[in-house]
C-alpha positions as a printed NumPy array, in Angstrom:
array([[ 68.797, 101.64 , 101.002],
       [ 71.938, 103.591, 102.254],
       [ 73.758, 106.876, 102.648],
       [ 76.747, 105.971, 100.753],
       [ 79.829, 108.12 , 101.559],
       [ 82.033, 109.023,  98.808],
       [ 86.084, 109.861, 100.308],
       [ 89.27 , 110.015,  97.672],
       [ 92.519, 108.871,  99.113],
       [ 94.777, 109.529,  95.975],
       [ 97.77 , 107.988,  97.616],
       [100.344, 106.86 ,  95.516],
       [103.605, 107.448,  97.978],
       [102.903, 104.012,  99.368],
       [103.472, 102.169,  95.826],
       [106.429, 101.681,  93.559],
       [105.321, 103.647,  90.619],
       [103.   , 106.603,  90.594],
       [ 99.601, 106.815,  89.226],
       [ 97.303, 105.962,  91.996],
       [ 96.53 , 109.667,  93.136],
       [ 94.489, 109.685,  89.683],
       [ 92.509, 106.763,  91.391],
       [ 89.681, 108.938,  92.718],
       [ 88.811, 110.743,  89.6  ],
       [ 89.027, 107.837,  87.37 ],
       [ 86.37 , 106.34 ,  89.753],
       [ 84.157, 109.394,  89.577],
       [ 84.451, 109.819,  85.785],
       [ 83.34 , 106.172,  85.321],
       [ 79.83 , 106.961,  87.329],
       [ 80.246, 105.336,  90.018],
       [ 77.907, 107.938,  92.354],
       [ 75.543, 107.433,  89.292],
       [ 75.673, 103.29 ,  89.685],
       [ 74.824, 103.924,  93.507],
       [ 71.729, 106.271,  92.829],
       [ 70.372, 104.212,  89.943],
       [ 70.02 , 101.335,  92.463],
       [ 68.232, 103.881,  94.424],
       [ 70.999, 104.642,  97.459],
       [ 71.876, 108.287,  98.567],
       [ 75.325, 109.281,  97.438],
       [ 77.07 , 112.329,  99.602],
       [ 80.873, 112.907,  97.854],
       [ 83.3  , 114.336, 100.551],
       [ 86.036, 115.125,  97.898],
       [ 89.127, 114.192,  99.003],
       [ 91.049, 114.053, 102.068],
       [ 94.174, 116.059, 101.96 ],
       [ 96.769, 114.954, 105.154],
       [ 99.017, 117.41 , 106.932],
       [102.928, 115.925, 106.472],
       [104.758, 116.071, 109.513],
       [108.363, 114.394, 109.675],
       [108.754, 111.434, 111.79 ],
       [111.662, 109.29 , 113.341],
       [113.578, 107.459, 110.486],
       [113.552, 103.798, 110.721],
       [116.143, 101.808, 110.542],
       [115.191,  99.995, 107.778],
       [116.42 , 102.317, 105.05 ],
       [114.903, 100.67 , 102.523],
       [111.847, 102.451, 103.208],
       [109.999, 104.968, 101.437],
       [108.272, 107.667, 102.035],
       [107.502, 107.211, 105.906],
       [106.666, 111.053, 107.006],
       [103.902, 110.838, 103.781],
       [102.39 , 107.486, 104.266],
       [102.033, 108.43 , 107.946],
       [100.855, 111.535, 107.268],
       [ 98.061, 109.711, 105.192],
       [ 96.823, 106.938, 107.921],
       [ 96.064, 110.063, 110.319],
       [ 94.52 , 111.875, 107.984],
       [ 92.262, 109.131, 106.734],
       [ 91.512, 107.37 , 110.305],
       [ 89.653, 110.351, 111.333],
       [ 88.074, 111.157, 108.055],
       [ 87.   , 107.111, 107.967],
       [ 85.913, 107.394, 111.554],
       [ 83.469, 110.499, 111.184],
       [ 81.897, 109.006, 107.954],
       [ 81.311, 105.546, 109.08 ],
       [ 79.538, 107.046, 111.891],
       [ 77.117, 109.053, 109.424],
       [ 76.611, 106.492, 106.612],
       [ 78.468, 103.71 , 104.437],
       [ 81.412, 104.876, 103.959],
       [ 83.096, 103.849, 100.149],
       [ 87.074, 104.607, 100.18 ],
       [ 88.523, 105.73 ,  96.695],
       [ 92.119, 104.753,  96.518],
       [ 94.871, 105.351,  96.435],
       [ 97.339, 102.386,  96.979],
       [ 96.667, 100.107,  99.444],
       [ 98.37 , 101.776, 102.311],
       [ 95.07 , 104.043, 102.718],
       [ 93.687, 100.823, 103.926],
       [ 95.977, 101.686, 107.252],
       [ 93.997, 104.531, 107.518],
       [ 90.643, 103.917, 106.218],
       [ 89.944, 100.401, 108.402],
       [ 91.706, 101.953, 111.537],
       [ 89.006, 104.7  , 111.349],
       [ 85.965, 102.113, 110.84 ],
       [ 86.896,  99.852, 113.28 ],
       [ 86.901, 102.805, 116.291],
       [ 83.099, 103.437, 114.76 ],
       [ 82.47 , 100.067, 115.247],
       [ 84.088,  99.8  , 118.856],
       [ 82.044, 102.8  , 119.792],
       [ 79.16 , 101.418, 118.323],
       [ 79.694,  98.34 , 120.547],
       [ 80.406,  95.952, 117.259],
       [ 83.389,  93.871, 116.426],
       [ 84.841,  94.391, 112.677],
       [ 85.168,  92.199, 110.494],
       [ 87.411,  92.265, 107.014],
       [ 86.97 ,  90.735, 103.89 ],
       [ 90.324,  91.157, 102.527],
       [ 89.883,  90.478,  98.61 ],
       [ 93.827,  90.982,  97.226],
       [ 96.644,  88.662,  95.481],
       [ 98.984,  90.487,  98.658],
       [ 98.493,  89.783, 102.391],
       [100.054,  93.093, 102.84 ],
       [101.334,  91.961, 106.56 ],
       [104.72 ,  92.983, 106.384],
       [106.351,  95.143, 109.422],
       [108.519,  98.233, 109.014],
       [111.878,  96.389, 109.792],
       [110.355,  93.112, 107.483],
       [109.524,  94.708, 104.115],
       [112.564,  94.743, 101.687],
       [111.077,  96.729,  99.031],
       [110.141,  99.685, 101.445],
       [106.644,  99.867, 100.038],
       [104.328, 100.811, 102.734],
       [101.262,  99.82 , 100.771],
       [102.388,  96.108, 102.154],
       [101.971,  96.99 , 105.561],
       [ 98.144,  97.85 , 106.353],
       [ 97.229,  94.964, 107.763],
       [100.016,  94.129, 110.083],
       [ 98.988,  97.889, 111.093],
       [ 95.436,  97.438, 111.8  ],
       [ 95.958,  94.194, 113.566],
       [ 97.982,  95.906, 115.994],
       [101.177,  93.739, 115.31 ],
       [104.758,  95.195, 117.043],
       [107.187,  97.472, 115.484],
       [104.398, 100.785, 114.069],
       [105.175, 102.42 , 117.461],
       [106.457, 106.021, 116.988],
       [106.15 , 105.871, 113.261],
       [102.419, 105.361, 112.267],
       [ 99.62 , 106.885, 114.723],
       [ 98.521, 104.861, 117.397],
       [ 95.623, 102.335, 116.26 ],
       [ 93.142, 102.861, 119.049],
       [ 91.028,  99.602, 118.168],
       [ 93.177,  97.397, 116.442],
       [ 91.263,  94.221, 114.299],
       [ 91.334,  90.815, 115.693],
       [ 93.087,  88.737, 113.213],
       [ 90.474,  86.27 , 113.537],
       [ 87.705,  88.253, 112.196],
       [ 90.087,  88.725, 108.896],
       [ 89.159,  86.743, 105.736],
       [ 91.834,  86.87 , 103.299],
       [ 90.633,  85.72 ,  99.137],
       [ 92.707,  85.24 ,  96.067],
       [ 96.236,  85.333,  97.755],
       [ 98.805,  84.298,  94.941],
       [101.745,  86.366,  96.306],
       [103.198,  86.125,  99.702],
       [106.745,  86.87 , 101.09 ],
       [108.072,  84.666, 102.934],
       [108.391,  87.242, 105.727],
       [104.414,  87.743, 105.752],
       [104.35 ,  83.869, 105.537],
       [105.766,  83.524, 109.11 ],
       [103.758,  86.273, 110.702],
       [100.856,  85.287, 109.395],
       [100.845,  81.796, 110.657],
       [101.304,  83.005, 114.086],
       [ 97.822,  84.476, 113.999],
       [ 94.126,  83.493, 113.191],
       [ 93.518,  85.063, 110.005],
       [ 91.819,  83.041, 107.733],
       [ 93.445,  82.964, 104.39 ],
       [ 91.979,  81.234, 100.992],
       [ 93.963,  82.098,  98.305],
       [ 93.985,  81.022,  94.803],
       [ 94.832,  77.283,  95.163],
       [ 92.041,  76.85 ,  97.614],
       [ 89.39 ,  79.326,  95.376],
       [ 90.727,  76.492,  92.615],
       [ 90.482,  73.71 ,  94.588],
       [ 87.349,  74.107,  96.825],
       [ 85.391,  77.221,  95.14 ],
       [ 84.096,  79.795,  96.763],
       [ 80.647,  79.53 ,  98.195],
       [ 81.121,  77.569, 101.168],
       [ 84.365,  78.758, 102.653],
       [ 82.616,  82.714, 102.03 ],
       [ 79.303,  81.565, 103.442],
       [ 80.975,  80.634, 106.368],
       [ 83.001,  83.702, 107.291],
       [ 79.795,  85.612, 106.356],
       [ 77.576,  83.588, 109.175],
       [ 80.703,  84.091, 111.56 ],
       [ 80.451,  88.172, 110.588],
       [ 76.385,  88.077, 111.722],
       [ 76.365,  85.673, 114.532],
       [ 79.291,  88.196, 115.816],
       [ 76.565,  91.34 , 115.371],
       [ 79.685,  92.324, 113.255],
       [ 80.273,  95.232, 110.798],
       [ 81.841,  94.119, 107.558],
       [ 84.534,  96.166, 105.712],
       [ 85.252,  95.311, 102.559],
       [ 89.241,  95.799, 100.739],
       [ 89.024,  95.236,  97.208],
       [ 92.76 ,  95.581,  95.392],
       [ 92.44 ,  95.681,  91.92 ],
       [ 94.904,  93.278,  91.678],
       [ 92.709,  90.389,  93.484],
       [ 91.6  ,  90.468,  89.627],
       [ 93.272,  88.318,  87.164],
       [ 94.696,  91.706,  85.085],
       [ 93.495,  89.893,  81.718],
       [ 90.288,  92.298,  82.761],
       [ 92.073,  94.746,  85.056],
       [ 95.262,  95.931,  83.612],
       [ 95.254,  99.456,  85.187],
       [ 97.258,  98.028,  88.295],
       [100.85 ,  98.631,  89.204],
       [101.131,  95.041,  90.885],
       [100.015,  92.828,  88.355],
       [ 99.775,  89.178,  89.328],
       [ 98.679,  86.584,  86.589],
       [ 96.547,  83.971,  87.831],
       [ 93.582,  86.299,  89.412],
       [ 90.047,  85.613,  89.98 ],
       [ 87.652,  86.104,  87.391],
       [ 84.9  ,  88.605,  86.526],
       [ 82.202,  86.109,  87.757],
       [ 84.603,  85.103,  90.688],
       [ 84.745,  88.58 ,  91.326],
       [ 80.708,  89.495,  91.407],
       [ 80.077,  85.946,  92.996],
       [ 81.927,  87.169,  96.274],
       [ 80.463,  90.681,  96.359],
       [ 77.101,  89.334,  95.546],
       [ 77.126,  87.226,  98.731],
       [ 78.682,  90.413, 100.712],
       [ 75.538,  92.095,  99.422],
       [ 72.938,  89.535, 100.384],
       [ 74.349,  89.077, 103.915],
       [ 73.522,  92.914, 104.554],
       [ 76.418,  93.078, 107.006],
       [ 78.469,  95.737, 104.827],
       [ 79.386,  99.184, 106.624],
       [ 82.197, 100.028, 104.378],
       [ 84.379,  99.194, 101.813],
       [ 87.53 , 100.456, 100.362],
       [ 88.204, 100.425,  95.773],
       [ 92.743, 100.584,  95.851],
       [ 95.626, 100.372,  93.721],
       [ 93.236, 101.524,  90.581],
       [ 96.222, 103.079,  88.862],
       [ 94.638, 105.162,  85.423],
       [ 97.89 , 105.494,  83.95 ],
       [ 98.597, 101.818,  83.162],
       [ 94.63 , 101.496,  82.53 ],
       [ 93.627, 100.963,  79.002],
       [ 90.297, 103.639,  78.178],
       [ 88.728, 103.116,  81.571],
       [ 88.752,  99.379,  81.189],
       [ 89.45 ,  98.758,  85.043],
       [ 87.76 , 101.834,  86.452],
       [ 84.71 , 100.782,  85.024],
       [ 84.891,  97.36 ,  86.064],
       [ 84.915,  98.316,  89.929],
       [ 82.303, 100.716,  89.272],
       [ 80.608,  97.32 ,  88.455],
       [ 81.776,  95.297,  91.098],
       [ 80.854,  97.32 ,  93.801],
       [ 77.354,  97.935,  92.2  ],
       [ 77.277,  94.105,  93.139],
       [ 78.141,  94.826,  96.551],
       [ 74.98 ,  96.913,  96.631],
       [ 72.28 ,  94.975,  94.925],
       [ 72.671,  95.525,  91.308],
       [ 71.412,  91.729,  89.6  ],
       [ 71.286,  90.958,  86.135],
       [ 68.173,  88.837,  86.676],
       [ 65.794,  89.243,  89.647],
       [ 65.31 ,  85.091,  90.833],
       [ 61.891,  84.34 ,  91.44 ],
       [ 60.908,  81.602,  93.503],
       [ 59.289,  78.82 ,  91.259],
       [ 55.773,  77.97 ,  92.323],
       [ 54.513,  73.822,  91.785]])
């Protein structure tokens, strides 16, 4: 069993339309300390983290929003994501995606420290690798992992990542929209991406089962990003990004049901739940769900059949 960690992130300045910052308490409200308990982990709720805004340079991309708060945020939530991964597993309650900046910075310092390499299961229908000169919408939330990764152009306007993420040990799932921008970066790395086509085309098992064995032959901690809109929003509508074409409920449980079994999990961040555009709960309660999957809920307990 684990400590799990409860920490809110209700960011919402790195997203197009507001809504987000109700993330944590939607999550909350739909039980989800009560899922972790009933499968018999200890649940410790930090509340949530509230950053200290200080202005920085303007960038000369103008179509950028919101740089002094979405900065403002990463710091915050680094050090908040650093000192619970080092007491327990920690479970990030978003919040747009740009708290992933934050939130995977933090964990993968506790896991340098710790002497382990981190690993990220990237479960989203964006790649979010865009630079701050490369994104044209100016919304941050599509710049995490180019952060993390420690890719040019952050300097002087986010913190410092200390440990930046080899983009090797990155395993992207259910990609279904890419700029063309994030395109080109990305293929000048080693992240592993399998988006939709290739869930479609070659499943999921065997390309997951791999990455996981990669993860423990490593002695790797595994972080887990789960965007709400890695869902087909048929069954998760309360998303500001909605992308048609998502994985599916059992898609969904399938992958964090392997996550589970592998026991490698230290962390995982829940993002872009937006409560607003949610119809009663429908989507809050379905991650409460999914990440009861991620630690050990089963419908039916398989026994091995004796001859």
């Amino acid at each position: 069993m684990q400590h799990c960690i409860l920490l809110g992130a209700p960011v919402q300045e790195g997203a197009s339309q507001r809504g987000c910052a109700m993330g944590p308490e939607a999550l909350r409200t739909a039980k989800l300390a009560e899922a972790l308990m009933e499968l018999g982990h200890t649940v410790e709720d930090r509340g949530d983290v509230s950053p200290r805004v200080v202005p920085v340079v303007p960038h000369d991309n103008k179509a950028i929003h919101n740089l002094d708060e979405v900065s403002a945020w990463i710091e915050a939530l680094s050090t908040q994501a650093h000192n619970a991964a080092t007491a327990g597993t920690p479970i990030f309650l978003g919040g747009d995606h740009s708290m992933a900046a934050g939130t995977v910075s933090g964990v993968a310092r506790a896991a340098a420290e710790a002497g382990k390499p981190l690993f990220v299961l990237w479960l989203d229908a964006h790649p979010d690798f865009h630079s701050l000169s490369s994104t044209g919408s100016g919304n941050l939330h599509g710049t995490p992992v180019a952060y993390f990764t420690g890719q040019a152009g952050f300097d002087g306007y986010f913190p410092a990542v200390s440990h930046p993420v080899d983009p090797a040990n990155i395993f992207m799932m259910g990609l279904r929209s890419v700029d063309p921008a994030e395109n080109a970066a990305m293929a000048k790395t080693d992240i592993t991406l399998h988006d939709m086509r290739a869930m479609d085309e070659f499943g999921i098992v065997a390309p997951l089962r791999e990455f996981l064995s990669r993860v423990k032959e490593a002695d790797g901690w595994l972080h887990v990003s789960l965007d709400v809109d890695f869902i087909d929003p048929s069954i998760a509508p309360g998303v500001g990004t909605t992308v048609p074409g998502g994985a599916t409920f059992r898609e969904a449980h399938l992958i964090l049901e392997m996550a589970q079994e592998s026991g490698l999990t230290r962390s995982m961040d829940l993002v872009e739940l937006n409560p607003f555009l949610d119809e009663r709960g429908r989507t809050a309660k379905l991650l409460v769900d999914l990440t009861a999957s991620l630690f050990g809920r089963r419908i039916i307990d398989r026994k091995t059949k004796s001859y």
